[in-house]
TIVO-2410 file (N, C-alpha, C; in nm, 3 decimals):
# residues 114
REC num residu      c1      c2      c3 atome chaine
REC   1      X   9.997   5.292   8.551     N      A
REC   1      X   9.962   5.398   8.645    CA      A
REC   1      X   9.989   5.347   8.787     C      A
REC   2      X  10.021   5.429   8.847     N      A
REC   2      X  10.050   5.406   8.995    CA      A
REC   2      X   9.967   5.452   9.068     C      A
REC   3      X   9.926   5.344   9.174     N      A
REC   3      X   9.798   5.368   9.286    CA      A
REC   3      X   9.870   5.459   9.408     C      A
REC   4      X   9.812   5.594   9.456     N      A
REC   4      X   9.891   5.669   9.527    CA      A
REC   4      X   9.737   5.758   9.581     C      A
REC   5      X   9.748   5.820   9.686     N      A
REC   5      X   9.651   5.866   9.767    CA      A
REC   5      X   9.668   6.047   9.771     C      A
REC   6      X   9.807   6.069   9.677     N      A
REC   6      X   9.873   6.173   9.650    CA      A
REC   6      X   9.777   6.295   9.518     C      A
REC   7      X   9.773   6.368   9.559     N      A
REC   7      X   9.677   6.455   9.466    CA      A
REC   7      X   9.810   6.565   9.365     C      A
REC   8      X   9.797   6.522   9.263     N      A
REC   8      X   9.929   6.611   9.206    CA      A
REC   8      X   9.852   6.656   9.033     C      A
REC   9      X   9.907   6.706   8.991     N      A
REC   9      X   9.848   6.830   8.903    CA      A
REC   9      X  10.025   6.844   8.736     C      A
REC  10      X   9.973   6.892   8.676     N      A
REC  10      X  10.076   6.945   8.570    CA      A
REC  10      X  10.168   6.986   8.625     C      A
REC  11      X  10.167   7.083   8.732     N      A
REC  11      X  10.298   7.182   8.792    CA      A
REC  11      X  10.343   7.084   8.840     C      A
REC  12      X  10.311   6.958   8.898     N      A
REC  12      X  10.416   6.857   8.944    CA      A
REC  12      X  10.469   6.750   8.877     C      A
REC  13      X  10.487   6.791   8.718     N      A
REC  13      X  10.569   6.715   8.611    CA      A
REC  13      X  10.713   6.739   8.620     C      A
REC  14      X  10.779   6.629   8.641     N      A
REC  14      X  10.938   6.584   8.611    CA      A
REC  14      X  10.957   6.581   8.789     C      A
REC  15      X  10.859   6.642   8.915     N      A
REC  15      X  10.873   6.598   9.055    CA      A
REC  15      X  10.849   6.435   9.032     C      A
REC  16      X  10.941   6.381   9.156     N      A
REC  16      X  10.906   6.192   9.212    CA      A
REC  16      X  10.804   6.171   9.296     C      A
REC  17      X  10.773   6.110   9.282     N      A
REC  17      X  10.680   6.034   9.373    CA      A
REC  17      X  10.750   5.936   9.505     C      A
REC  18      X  10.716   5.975   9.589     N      A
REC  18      X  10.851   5.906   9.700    CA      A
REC  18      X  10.732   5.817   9.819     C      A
REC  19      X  10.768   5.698   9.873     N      A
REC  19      X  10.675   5.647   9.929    CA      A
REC  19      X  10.766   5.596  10.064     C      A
REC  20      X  10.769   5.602  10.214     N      A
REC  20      X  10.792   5.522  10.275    CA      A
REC  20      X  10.714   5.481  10.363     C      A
REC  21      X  10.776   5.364  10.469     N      A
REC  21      X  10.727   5.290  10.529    CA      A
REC  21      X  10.792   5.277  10.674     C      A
REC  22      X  10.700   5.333  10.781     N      A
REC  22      X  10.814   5.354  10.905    CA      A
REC  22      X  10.715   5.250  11.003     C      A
REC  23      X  10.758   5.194  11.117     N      A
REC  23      X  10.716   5.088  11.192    CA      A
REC  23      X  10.738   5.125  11.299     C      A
REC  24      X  10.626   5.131  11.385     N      A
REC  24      X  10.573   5.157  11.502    CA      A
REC  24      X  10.566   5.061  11.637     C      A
REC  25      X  10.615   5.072  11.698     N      A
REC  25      X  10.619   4.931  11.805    CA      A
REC  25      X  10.484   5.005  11.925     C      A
REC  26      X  10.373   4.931  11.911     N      A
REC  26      X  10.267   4.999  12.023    CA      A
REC  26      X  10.254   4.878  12.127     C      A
REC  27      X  10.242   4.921  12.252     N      A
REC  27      X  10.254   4.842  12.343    CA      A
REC  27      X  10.112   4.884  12.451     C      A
REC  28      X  10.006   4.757  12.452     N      A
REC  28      X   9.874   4.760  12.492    CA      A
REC  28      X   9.913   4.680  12.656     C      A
REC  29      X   9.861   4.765  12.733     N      A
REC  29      X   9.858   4.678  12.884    CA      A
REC  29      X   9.692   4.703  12.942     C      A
REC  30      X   9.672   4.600  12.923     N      A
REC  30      X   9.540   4.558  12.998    CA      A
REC  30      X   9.506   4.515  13.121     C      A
REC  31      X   9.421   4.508  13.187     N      A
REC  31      X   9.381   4.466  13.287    CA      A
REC  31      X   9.219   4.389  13.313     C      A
REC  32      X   9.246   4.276  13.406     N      A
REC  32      X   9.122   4.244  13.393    CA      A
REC  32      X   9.085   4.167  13.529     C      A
REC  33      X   8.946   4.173  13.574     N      A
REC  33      X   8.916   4.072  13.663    CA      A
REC  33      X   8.871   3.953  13.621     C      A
REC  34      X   8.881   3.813  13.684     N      A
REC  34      X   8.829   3.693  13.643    CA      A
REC  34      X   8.863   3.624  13.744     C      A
REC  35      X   8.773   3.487  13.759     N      A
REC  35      X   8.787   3.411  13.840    CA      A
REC  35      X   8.932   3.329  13.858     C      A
REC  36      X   8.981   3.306  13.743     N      A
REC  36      X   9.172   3.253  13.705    CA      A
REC  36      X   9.197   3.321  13.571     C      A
REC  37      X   9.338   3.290  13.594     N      A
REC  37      X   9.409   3.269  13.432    CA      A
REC  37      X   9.338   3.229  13.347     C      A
REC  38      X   9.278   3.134  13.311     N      A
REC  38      X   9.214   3.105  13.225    CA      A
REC  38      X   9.137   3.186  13.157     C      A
REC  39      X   9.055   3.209  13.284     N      A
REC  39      X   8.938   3.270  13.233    CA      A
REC  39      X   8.964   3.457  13.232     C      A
REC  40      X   9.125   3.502  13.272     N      A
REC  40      X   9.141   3.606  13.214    CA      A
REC  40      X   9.187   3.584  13.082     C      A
REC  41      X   9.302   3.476  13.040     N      A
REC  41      X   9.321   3.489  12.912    CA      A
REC  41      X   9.244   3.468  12.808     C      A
REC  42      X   9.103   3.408  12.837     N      A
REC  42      X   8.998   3.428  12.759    CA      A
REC  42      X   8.941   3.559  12.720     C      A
REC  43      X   8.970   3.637  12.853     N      A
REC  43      X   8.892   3.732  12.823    CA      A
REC  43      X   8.986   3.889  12.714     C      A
REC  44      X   9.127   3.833  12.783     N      A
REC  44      X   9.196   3.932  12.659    CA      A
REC  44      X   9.248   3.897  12.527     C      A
REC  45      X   9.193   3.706  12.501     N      A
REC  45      X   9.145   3.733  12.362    CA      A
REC  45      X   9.030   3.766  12.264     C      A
REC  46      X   8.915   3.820  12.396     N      A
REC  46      X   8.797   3.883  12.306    CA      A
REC  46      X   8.847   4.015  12.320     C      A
REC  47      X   8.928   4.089  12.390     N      A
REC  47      X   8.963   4.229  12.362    CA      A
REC  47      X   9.077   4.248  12.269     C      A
REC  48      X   9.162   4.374  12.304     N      A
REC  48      X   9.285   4.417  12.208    CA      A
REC  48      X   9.215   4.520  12.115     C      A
REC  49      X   9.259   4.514  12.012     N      A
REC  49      X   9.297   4.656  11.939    CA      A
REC  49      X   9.164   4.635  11.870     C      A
REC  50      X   9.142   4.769  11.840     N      A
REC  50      X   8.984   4.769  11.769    CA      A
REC  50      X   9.047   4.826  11.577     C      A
REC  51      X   9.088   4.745  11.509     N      A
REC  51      X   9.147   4.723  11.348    CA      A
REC  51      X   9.055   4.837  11.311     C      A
REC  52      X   8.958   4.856  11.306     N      A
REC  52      X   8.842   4.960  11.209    CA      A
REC  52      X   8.894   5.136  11.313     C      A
REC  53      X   8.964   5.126  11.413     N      A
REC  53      X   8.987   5.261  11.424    CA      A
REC  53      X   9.142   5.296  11.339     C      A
REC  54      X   9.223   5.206  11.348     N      A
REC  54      X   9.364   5.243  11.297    CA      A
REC  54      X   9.318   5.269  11.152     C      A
REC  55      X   9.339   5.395  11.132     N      A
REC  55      X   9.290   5.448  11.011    CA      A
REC  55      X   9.382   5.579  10.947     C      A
REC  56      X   9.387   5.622  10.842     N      A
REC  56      X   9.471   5.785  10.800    CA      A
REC  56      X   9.509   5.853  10.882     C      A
REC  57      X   9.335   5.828  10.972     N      A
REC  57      X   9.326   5.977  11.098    CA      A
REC  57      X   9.426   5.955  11.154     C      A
REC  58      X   9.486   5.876  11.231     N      A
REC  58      X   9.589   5.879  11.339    CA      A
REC  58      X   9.731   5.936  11.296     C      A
REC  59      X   9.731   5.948  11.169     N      A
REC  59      X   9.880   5.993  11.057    CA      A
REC  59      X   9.847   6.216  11.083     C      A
REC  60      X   9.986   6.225  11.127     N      A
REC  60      X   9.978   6.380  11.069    CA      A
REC  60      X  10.005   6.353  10.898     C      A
REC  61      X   9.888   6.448  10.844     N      A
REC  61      X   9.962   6.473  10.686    CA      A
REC  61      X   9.966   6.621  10.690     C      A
REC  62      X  10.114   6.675  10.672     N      A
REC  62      X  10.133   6.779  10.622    CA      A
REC  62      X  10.295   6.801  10.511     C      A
REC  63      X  10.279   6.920  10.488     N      A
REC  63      X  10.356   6.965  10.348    CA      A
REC  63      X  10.354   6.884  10.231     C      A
REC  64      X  10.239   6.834  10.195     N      A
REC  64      X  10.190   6.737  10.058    CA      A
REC  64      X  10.209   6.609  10.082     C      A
REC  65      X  10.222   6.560  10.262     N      A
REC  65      X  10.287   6.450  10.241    CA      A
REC  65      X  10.092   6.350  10.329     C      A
REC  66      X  10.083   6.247  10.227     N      A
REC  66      X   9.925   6.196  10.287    CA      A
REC  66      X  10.000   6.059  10.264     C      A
REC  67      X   9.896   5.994  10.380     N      A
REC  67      X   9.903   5.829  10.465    CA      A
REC  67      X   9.885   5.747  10.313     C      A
REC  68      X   9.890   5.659  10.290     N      A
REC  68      X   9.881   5.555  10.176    CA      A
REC  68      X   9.861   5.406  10.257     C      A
REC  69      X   9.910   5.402  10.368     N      A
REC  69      X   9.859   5.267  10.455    CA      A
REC  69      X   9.857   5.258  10.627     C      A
REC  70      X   9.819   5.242  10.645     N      A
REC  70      X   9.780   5.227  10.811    CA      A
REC  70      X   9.724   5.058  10.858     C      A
REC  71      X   9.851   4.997  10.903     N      A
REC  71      X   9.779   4.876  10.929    CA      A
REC  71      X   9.856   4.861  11.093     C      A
REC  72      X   9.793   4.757  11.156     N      A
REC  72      X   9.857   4.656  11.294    CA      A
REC  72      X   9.868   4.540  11.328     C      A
REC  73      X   9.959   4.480  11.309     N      A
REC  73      X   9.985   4.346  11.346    CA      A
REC  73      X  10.067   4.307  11.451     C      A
REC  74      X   9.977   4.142  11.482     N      A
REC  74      X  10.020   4.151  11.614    CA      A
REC  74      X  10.139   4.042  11.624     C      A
REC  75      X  10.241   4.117  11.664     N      A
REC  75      X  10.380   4.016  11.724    CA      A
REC  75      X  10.423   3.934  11.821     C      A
REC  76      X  10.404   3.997  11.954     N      A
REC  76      X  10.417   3.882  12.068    CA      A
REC  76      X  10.348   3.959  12.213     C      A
REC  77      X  10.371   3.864  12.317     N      A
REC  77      X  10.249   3.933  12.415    CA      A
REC  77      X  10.337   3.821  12.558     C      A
REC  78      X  10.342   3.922  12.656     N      A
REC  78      X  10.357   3.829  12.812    CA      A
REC  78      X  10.264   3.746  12.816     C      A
REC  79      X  10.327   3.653  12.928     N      A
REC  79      X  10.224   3.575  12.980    CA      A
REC  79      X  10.178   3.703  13.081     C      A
REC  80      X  10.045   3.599  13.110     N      A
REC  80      X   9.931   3.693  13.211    CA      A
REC  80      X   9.964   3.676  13.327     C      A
REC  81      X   9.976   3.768  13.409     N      A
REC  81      X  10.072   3.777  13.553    CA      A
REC  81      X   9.937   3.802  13.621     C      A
REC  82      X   9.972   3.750  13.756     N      A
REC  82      X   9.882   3.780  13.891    CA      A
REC  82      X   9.922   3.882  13.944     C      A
REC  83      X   9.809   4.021  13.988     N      A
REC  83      X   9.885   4.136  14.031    CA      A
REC  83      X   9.852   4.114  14.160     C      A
REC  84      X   9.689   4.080  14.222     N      A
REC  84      X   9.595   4.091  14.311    CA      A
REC  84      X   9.516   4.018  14.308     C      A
REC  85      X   9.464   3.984  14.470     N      A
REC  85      X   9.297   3.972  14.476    CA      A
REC  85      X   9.209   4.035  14.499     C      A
REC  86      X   9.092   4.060  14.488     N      A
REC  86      X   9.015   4.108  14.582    CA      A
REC  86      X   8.945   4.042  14.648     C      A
REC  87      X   8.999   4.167  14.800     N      A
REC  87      X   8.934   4.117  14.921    CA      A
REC  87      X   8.867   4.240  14.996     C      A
REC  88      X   8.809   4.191  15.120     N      A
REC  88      X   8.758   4.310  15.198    CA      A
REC  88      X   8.829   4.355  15.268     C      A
REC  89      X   8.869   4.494  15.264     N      A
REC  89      X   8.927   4.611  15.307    CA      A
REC  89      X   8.954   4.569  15.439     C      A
REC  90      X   9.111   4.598  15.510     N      A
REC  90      X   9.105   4.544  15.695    CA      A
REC  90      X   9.062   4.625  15.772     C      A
REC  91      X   8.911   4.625  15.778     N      A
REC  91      X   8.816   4.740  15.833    CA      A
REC  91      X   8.725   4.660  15.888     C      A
REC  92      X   8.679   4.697  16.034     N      A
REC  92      X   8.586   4.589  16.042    CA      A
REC  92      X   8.419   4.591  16.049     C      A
REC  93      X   8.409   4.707  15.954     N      A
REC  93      X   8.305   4.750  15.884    CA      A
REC  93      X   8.260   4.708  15.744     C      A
REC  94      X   8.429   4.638  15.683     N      A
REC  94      X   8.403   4.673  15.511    CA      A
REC  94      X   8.274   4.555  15.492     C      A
REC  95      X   8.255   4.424  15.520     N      A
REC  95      X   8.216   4.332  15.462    CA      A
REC  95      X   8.049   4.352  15.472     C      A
REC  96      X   8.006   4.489  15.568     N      A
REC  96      X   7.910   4.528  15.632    CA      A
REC  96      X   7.894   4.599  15.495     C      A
REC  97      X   7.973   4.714  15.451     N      A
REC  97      X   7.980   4.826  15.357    CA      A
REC  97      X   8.022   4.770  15.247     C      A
REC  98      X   8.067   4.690  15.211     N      A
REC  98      X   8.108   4.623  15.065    CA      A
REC  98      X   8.230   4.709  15.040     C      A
REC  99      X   8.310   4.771  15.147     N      A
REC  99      X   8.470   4.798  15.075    CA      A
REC  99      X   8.521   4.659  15.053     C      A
REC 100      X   8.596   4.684  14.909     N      A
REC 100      X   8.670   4.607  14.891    CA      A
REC 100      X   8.831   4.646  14.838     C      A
REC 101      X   8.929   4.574  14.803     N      A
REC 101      X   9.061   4.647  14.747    CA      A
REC 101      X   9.096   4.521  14.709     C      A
REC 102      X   9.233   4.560  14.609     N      A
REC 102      X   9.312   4.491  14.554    CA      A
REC 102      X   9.408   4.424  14.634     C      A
REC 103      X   9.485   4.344  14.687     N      A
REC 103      X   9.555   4.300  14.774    CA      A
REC 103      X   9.637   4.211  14.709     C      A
REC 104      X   9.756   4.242  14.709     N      A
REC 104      X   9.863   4.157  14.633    CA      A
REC 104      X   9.923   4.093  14.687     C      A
REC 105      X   9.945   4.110  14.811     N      A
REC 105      X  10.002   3.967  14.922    CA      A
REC 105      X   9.885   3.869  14.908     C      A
REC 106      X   9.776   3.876  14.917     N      A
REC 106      X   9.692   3.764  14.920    CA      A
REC 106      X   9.741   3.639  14.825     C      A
REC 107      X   9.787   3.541  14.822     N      A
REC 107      X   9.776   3.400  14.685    CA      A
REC 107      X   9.682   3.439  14.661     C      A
REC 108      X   9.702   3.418  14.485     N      A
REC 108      X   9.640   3.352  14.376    CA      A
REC 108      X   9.562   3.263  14.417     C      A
REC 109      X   9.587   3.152  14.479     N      A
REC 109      X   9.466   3.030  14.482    CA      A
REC 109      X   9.404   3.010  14.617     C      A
REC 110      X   9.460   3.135  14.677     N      A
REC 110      X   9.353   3.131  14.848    CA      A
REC 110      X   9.163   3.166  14.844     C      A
REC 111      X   9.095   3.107  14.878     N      A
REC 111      X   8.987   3.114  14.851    CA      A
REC 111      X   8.936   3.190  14.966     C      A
REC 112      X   8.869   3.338  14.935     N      A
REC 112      X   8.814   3.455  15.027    CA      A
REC 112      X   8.613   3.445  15.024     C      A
REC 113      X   8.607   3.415  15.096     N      A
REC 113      X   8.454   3.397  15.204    CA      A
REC 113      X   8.397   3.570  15.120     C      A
REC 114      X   8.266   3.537  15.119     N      A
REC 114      X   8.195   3.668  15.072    CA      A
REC 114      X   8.112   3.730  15.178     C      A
***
């Protein structure tokens, strides 16, 4: 007997049973704050894909045709790039008001006063 997720009946004697397998390339971009690299790439290996949602649901099934597998595996990944720092806004109110922004001219390893 063949394991199939397919619901078929008498009227579908001498029909095949047809199964394929199509591959999906999904591409996750994250973002994160942290004190360095490090301690971002720590932090986007406690995140990524949540395995218990990729499930049937995400499959259209229609005209008799139903999911039989839904899986994700992971292939390859950038290194973690510096976009920004944050700093206080060039206002000479912000540090008063707590604006702050992203600032991408700033270095990576310049150290900003609170």
């Amino acid at each position: 007997m063949t394991d199939t997720n397919i619901t078929f009946t008498k009227e579908d004697l001498g029909k095949n049973l047809y199964r394929k397998k199509t591959y999906y390339r999904l591409v996750i971009e994250q973002e994160v704050i942290a004190k360095d690299k490090d301690e971002a790439d720590a932090l986007f290996m406690e995140s990524g894909i949540d395995h218990s949602r990729i499930t049937r649901e995400i499959t259209e099934e229609k005209g008799g045709v139903e999911t039989y597998l839904v899986d994700a595996d992971y292939s390859d990944s950038d290194r973690t790039e510096y976009v920004g720092k944050v700093v206080y806004q060039d206002d000479e109110f912000a540090q008063e008001n707590g604006d702050v922004e992203i600032c991408s001219y700033t270095p990576e390893t310049e150290t900003v006063e609170a």
